[in-house]
PyMOL commands that place a pseudoatom at each C-alpha (Angstrom):
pseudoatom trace, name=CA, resn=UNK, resi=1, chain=A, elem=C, hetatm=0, pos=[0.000, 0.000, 0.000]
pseudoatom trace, name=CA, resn=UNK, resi=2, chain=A, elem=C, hetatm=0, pos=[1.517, 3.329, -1.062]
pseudoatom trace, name=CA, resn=UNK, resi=3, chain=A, elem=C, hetatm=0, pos=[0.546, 6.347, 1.132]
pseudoatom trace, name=CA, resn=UNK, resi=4, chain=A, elem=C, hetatm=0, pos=[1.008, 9.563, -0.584]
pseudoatom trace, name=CA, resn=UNK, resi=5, chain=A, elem=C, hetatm=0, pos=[2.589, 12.856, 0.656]
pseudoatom trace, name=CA, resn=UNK, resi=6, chain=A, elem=C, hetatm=0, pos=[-0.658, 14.660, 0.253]
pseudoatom trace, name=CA, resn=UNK, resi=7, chain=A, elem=C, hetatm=0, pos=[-2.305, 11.903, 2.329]
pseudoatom trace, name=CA, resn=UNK, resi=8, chain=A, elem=C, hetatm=0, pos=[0.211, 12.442, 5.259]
pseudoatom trace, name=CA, resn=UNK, resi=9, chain=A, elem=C, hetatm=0, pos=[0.098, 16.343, 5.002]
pseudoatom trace, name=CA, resn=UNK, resi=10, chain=A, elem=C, hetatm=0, pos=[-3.414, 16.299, 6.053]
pseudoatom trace, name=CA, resn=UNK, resi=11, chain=A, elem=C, hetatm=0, pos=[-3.323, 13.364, 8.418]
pseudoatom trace, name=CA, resn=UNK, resi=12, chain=A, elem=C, hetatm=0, pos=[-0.836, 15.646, 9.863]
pseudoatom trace, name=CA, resn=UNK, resi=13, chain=A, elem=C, hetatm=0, pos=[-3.255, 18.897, 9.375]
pseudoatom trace, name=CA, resn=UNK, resi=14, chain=A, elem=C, hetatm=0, pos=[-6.214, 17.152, 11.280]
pseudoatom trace, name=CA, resn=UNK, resi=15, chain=A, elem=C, hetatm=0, pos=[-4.037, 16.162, 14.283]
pseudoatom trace, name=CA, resn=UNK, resi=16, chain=A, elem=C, hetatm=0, pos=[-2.523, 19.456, 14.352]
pseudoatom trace, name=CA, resn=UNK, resi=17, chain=A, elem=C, hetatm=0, pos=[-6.093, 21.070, 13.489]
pseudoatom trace, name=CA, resn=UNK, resi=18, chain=A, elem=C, hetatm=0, pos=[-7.490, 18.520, 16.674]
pseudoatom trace, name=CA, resn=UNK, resi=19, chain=A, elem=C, hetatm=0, pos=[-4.864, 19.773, 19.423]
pseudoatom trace, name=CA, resn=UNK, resi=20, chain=A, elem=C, hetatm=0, pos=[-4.553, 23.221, 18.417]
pseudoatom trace, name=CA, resn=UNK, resi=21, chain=A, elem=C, hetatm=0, pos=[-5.821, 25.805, 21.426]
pseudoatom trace, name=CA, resn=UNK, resi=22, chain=A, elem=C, hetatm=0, pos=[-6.625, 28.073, 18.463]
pseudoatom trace, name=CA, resn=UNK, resi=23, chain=A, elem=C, hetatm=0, pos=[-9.123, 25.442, 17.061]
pseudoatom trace, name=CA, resn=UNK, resi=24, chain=A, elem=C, hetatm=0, pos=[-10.156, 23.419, 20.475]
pseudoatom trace, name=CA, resn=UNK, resi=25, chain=A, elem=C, hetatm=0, pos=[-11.501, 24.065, 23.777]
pseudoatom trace, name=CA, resn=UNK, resi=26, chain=A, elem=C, hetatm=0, pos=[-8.063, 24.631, 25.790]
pseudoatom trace, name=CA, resn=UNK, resi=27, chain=A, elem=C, hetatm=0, pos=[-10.097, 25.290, 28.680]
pseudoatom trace, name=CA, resn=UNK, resi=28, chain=A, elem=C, hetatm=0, pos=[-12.338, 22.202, 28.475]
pseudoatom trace, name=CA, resn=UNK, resi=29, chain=A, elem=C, hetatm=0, pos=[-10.721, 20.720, 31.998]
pseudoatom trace, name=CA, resn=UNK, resi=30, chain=A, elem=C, hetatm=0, pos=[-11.140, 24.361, 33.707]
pseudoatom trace, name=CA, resn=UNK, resi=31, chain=A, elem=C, hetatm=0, pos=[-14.543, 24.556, 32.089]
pseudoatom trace, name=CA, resn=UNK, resi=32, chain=A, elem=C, hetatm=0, pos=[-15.241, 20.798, 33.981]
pseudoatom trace, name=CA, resn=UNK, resi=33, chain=A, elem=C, hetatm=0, pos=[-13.903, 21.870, 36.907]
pseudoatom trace, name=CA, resn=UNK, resi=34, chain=A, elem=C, hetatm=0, pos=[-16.008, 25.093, 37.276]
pseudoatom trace, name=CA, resn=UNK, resi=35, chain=A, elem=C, hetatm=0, pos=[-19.114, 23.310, 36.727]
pseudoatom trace, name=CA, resn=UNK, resi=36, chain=A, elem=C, hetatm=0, pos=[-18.226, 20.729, 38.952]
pseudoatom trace, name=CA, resn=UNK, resi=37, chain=A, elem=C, hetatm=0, pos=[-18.083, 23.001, 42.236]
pseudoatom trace, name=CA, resn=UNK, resi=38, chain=A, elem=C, hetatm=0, pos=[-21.492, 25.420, 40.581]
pseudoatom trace, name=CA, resn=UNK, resi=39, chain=A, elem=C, hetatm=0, pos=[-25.015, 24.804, 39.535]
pseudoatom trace, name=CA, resn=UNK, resi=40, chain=A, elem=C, hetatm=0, pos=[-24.932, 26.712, 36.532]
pseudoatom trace, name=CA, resn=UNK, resi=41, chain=A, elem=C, hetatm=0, pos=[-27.557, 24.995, 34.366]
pseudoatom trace, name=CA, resn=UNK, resi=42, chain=A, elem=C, hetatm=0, pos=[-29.501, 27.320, 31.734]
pseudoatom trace, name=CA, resn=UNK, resi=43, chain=A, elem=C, hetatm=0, pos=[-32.488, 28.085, 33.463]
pseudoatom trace, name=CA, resn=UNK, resi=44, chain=A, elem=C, hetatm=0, pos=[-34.471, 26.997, 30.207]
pseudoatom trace, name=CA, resn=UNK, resi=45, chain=A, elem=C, hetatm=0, pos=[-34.019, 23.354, 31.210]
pseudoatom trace, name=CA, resn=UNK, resi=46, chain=A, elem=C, hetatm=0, pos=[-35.723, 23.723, 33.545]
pseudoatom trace, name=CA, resn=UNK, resi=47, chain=A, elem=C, hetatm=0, pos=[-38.400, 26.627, 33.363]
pseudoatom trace, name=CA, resn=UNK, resi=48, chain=A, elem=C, hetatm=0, pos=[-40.731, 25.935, 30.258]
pseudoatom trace, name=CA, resn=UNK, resi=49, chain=A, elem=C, hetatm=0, pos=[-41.549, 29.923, 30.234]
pseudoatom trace, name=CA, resn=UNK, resi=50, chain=A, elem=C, hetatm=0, pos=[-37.857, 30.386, 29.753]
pseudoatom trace, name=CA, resn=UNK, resi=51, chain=A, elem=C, hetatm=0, pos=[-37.595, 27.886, 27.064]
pseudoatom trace, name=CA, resn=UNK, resi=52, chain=A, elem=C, hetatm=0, pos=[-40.047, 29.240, 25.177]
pseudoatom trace, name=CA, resn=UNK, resi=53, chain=A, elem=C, hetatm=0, pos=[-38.964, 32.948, 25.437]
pseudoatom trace, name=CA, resn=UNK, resi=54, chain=A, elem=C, hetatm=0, pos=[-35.261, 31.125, 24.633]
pseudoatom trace, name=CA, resn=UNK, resi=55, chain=A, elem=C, hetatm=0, pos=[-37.197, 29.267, 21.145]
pseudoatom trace, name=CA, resn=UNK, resi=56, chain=A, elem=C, hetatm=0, pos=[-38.532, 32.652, 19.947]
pseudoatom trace, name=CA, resn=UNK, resi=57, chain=A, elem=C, hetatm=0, pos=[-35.521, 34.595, 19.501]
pseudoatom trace, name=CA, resn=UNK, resi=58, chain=A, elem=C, hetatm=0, pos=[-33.148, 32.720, 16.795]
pseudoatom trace, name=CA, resn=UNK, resi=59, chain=A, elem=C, hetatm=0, pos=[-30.282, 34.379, 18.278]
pseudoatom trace, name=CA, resn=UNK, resi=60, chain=A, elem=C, hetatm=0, pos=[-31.022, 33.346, 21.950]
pseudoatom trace, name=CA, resn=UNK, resi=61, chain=A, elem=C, hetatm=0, pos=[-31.734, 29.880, 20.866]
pseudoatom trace, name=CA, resn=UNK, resi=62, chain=A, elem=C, hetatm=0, pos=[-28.423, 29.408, 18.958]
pseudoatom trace, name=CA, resn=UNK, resi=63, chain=A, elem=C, hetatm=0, pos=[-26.776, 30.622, 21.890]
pseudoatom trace, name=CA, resn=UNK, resi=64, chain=A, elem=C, hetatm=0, pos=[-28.540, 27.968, 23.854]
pseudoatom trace, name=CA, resn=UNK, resi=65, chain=A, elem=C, hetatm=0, pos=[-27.217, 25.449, 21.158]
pseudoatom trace, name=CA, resn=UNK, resi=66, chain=A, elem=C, hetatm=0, pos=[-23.817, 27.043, 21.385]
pseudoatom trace, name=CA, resn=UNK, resi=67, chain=A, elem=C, hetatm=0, pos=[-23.894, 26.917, 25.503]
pseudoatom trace, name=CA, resn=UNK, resi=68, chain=A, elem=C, hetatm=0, pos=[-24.518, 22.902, 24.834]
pseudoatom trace, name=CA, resn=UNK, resi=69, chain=A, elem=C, hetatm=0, pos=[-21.962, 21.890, 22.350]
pseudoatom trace, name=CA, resn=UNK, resi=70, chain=A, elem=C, hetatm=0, pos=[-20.073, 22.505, 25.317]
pseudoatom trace, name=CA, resn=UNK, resi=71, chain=A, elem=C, hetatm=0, pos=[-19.024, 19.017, 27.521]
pseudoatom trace, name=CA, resn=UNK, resi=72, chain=A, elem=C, hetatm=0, pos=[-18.882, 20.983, 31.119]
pseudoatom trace, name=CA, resn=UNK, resi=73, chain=A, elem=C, hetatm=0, pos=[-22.935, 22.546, 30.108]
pseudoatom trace, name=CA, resn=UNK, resi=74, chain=A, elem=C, hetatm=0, pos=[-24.097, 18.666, 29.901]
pseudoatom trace, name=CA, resn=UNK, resi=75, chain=A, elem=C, hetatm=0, pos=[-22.143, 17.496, 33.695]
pseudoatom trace, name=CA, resn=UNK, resi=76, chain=A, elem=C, hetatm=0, pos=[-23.736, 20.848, 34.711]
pseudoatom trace, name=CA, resn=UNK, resi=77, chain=A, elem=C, hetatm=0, pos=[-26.689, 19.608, 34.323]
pseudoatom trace, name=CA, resn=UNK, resi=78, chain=A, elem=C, hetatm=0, pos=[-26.207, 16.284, 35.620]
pseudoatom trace, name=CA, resn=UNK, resi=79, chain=A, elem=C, hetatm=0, pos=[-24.932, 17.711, 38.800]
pseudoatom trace, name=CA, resn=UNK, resi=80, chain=A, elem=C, hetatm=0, pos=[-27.615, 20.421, 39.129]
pseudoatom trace, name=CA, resn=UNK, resi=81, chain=A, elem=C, hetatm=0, pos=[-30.295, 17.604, 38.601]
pseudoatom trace, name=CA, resn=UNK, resi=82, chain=A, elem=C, hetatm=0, pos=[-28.724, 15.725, 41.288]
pseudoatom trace, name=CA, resn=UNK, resi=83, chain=A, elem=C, hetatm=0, pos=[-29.309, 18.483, 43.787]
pseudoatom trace, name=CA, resn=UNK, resi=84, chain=A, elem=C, hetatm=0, pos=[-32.341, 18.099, 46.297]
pseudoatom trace, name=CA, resn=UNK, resi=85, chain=A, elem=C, hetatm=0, pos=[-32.481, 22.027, 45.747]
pseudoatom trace, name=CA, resn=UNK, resi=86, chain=A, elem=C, hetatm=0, pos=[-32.279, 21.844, 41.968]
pseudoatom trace, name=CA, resn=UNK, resi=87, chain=A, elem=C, hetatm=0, pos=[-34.483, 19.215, 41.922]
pseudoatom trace, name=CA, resn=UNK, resi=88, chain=A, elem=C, hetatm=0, pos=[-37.054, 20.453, 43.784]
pseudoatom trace, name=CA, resn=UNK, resi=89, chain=A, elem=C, hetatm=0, pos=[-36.756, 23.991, 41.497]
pseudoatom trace, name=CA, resn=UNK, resi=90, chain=A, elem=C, hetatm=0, pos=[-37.137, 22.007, 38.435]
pseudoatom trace, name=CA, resn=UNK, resi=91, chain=A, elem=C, hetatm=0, pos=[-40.106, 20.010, 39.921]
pseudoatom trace, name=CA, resn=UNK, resi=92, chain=A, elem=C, hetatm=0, pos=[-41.632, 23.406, 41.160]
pseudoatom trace, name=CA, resn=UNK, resi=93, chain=A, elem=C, hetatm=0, pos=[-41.270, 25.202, 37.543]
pseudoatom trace, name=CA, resn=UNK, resi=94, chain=A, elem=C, hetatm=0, pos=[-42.400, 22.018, 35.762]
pseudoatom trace, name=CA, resn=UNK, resi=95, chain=A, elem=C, hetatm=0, pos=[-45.594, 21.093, 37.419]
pseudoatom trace, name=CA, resn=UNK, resi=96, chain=A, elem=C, hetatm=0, pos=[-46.619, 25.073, 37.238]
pseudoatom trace, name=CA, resn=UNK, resi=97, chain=A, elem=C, hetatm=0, pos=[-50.164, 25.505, 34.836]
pseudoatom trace, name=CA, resn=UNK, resi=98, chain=A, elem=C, hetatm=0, pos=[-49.592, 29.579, 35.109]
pseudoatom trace, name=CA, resn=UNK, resi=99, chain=A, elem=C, hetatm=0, pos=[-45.601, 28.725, 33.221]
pseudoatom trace, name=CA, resn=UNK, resi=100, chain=A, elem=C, hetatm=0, pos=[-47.320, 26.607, 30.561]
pseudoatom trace, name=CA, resn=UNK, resi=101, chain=A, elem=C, hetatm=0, pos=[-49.506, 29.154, 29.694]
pseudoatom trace, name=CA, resn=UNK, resi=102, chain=A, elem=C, hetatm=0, pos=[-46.674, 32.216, 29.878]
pseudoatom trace, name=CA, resn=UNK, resi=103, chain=A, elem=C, hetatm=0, pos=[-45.222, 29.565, 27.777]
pseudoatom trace, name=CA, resn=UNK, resi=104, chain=A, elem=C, hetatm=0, pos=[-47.855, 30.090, 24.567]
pseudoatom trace, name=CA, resn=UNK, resi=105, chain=A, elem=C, hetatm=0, pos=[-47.289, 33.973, 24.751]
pseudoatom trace, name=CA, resn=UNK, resi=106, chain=A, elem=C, hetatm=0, pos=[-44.561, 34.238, 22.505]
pseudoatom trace, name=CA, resn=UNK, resi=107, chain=A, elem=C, hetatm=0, pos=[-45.967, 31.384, 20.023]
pseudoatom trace, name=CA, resn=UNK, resi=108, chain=A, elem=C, hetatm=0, pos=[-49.246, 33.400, 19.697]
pseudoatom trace, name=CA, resn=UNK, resi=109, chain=A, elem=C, hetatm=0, pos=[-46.635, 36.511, 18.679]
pseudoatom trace, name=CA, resn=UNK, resi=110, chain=A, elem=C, hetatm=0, pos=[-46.848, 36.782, 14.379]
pseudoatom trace, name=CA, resn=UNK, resi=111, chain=A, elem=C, hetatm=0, pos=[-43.331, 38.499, 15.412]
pseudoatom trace, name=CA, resn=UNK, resi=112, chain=A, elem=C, hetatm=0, pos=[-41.845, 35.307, 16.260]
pseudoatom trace, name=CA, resn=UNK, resi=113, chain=A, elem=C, hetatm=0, pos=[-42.505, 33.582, 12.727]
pseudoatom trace, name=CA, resn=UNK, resi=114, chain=A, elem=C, hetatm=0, pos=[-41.007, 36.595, 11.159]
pseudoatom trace, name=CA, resn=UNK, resi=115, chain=A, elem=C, hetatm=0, pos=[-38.144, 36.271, 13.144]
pseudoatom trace, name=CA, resn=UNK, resi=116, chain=A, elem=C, hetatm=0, pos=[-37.064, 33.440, 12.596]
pseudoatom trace, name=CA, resn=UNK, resi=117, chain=A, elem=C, hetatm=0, pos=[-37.936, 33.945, 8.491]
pseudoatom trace, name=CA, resn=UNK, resi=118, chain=A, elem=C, hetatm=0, pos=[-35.590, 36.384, 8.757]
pseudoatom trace, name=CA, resn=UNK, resi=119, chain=A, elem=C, hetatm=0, pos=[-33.028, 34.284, 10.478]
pseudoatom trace, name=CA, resn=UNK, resi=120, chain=A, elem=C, hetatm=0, pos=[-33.053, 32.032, 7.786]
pseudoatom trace, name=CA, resn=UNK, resi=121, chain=A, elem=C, hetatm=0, pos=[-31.733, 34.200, 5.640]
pseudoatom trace, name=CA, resn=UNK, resi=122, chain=A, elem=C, hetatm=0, pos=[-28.614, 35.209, 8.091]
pseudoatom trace, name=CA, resn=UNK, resi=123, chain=A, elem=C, hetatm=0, pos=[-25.513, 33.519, 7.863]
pseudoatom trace, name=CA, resn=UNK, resi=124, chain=A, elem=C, hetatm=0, pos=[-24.451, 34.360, 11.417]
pseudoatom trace, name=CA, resn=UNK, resi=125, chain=A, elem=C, hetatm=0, pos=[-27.745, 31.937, 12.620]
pseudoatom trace, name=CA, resn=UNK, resi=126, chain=A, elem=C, hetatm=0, pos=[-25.919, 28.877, 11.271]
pseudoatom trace, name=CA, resn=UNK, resi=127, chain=A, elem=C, hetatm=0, pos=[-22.393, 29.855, 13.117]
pseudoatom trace, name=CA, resn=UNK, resi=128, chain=A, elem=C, hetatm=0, pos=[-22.755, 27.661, 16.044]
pseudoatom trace, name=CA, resn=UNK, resi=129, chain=A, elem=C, hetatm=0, pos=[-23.568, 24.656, 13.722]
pseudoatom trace, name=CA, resn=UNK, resi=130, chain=A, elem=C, hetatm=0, pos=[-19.701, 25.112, 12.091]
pseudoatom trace, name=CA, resn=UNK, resi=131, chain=A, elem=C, hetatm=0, pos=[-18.523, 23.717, 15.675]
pseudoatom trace, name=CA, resn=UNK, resi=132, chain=A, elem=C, hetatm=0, pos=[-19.751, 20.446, 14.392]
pseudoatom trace, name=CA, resn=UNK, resi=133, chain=A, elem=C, hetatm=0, pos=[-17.311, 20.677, 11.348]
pseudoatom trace, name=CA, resn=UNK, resi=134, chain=A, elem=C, hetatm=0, pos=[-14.002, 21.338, 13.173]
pseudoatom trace, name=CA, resn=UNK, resi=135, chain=A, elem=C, hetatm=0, pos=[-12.408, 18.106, 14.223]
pseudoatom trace, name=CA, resn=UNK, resi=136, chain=A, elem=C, hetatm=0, pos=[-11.471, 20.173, 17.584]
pseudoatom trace, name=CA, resn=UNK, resi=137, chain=A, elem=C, hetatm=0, pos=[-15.556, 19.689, 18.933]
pseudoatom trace, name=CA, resn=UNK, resi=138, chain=A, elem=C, hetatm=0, pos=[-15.103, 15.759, 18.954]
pseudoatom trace, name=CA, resn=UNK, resi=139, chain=A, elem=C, hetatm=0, pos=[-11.776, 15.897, 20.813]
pseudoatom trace, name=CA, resn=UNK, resi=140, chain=A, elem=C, hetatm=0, pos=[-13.096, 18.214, 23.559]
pseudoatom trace, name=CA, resn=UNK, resi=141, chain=A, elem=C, hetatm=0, pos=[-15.919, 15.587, 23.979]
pseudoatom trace, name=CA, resn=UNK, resi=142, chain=A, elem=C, hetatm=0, pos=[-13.966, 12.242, 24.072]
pseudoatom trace, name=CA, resn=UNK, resi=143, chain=A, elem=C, hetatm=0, pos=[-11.387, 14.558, 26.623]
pseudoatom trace, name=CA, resn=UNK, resi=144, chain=A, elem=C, hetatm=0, pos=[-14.182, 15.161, 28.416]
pseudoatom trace, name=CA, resn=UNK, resi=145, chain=A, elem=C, hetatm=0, pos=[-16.233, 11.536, 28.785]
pseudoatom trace, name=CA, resn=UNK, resi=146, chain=A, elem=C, hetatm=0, pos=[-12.806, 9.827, 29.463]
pseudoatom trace, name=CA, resn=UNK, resi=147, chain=A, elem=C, hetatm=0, pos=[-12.289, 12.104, 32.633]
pseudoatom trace, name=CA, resn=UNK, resi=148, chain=A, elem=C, hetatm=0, pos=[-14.062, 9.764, 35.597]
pseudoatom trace, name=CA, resn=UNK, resi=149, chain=A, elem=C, hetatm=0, pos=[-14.832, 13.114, 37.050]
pseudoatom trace, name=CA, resn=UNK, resi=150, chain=A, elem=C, hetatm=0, pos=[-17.183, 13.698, 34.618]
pseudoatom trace, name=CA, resn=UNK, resi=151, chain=A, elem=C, hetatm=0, pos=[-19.408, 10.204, 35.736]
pseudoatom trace, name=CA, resn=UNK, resi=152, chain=A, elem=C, hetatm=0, pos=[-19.596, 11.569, 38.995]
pseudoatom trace, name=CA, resn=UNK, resi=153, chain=A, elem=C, hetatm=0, pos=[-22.301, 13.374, 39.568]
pseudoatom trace, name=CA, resn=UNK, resi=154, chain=A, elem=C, hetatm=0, pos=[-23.887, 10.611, 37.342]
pseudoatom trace, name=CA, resn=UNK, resi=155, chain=A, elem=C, hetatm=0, pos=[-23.047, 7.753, 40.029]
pseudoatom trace, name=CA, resn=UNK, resi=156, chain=A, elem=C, hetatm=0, pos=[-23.394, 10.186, 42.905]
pseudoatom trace, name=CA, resn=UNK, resi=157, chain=A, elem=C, hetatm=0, pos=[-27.140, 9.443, 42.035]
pseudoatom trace, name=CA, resn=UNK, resi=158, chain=A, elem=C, hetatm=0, pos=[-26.713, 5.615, 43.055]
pseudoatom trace, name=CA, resn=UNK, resi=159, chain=A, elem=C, hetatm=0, pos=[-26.234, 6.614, 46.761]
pseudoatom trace, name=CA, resn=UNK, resi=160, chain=A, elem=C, hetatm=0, pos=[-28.709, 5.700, 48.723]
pseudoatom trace, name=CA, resn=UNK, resi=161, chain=A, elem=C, hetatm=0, pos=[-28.448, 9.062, 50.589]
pseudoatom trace, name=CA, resn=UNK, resi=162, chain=A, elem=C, hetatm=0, pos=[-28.287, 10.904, 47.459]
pseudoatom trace, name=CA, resn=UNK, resi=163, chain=A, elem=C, hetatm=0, pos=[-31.419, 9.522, 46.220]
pseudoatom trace, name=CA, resn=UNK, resi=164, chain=A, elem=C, hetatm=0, pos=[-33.429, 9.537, 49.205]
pseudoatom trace, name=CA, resn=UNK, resi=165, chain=A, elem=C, hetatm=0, pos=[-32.458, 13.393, 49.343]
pseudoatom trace, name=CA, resn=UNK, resi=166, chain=A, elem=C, hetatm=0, pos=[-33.507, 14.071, 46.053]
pseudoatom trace, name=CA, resn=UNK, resi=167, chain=A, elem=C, hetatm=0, pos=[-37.291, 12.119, 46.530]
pseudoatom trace, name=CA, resn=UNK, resi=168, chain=A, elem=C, hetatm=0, pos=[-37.670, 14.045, 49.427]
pseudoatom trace, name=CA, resn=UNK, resi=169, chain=A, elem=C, hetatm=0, pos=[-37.485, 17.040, 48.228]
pseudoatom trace, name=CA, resn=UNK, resi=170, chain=A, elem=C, hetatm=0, pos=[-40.161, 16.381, 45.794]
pseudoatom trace, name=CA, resn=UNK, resi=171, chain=A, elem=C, hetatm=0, pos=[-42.725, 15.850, 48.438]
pseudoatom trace, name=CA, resn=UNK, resi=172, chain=A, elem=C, hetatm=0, pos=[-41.799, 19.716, 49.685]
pseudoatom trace, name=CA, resn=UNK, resi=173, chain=A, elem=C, hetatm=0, pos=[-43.519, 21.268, 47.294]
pseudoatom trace, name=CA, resn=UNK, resi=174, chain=A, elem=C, hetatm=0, pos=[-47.427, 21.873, 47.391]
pseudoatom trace, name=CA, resn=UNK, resi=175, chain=A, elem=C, hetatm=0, pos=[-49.940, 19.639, 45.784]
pseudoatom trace, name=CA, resn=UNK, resi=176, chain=A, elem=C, hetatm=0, pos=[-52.904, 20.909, 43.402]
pseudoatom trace, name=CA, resn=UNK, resi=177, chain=A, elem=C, hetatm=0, pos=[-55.235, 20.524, 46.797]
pseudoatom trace, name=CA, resn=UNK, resi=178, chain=A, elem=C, hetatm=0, pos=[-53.080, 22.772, 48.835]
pseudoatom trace, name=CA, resn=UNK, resi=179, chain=A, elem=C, hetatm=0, pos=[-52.502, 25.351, 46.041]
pseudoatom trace, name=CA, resn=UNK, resi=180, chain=A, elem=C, hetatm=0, pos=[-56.279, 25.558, 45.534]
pseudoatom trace, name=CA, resn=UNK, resi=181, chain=A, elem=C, hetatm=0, pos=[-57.079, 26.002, 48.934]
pseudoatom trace, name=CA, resn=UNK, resi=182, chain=A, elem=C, hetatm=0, pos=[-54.564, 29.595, 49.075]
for i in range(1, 182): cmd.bond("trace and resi %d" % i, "trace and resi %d" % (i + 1))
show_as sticks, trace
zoom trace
């Protein structure tokens, strides 16, 4: 098998492309070890209001898509979730009726639909999709999944006192009964 010299110049390109700071997340173990201490999750995971407000700006929601092409957003999430705190936020927010109806305001906006017609037709929308072109993205991720620290938050959920935590917090908030009765 002959391998030619244009063949090794870019095998040589991608692996310099793949561990280039200029190209790659150099940060990606800071970024891991920031979320690791913080419960920084984007509050639209969690609040369907949010979301919504997030879906009907193009340029909010491909900053959202930006914030999770990032490895440390996804274990911020995981540890968040794994908070009795967190948890019992998320469970609060979801099982709201007044935040799924704040969250058809922006849908019933005409505004909205023009928006994001006129989105299409920007070049800076699609930007955060190039991440998925530059050999750099994938590295950052398989950096990130081989780090055990980033399974930890995952397994932290196994403990027995972790779990129990986390269910009890989800009998703290109020029930339809006791929210009808204030």
């Amino acid at each position: 098998m002959k391998i030619s010299k244009i063949t090794i110049t870019a095998l040589l390109a991608i692996i310099a492309i793949s561990i280039s700071p200029v190209f790659g997340n150099a940060d990606a173990d800071k970024d891991l070890e920031n979320y690791a201490t913080a419960c920084s999750a984007p509050v639209e995971f969690y609040d369907p209001a949010a979301m919504a407000n997030t879906m009907a700006d193009p340029a909010k929601f491909m900053q959202l898509i930006t914030k999770m092409n990032n490895p440390a957003t996804a274990k911020s999430i995981m540890e968040c979730m794994s908070s009795p705190e967190q948890m019992q936020t998320a469970m609060q927010s979801m099982s709201d009726p007044a935040k799924y109806m704040n969250m058809m305001v922006p849908f019933m906006n005409p505004q909205t639909y023009m928006n994001w017609m006129a989105a299409s037709m920007n070049p800076q929308t699609y930007q955060p999709f190039m991440a998925y072109m530059n050999p750099a993205f994938y590295t950052q991720w398989m950096t990130a999944t081989m780090n055990p620290a980033y399974y930890e938050s995952m397994f932290k959920m196994m403990d027995t006192a972790e779990y129990t935590k986390m269910f009890e917090s989800m009998y703290k908030f109020p029930t339809v009964a006791q929210a009808e009765t204030k």
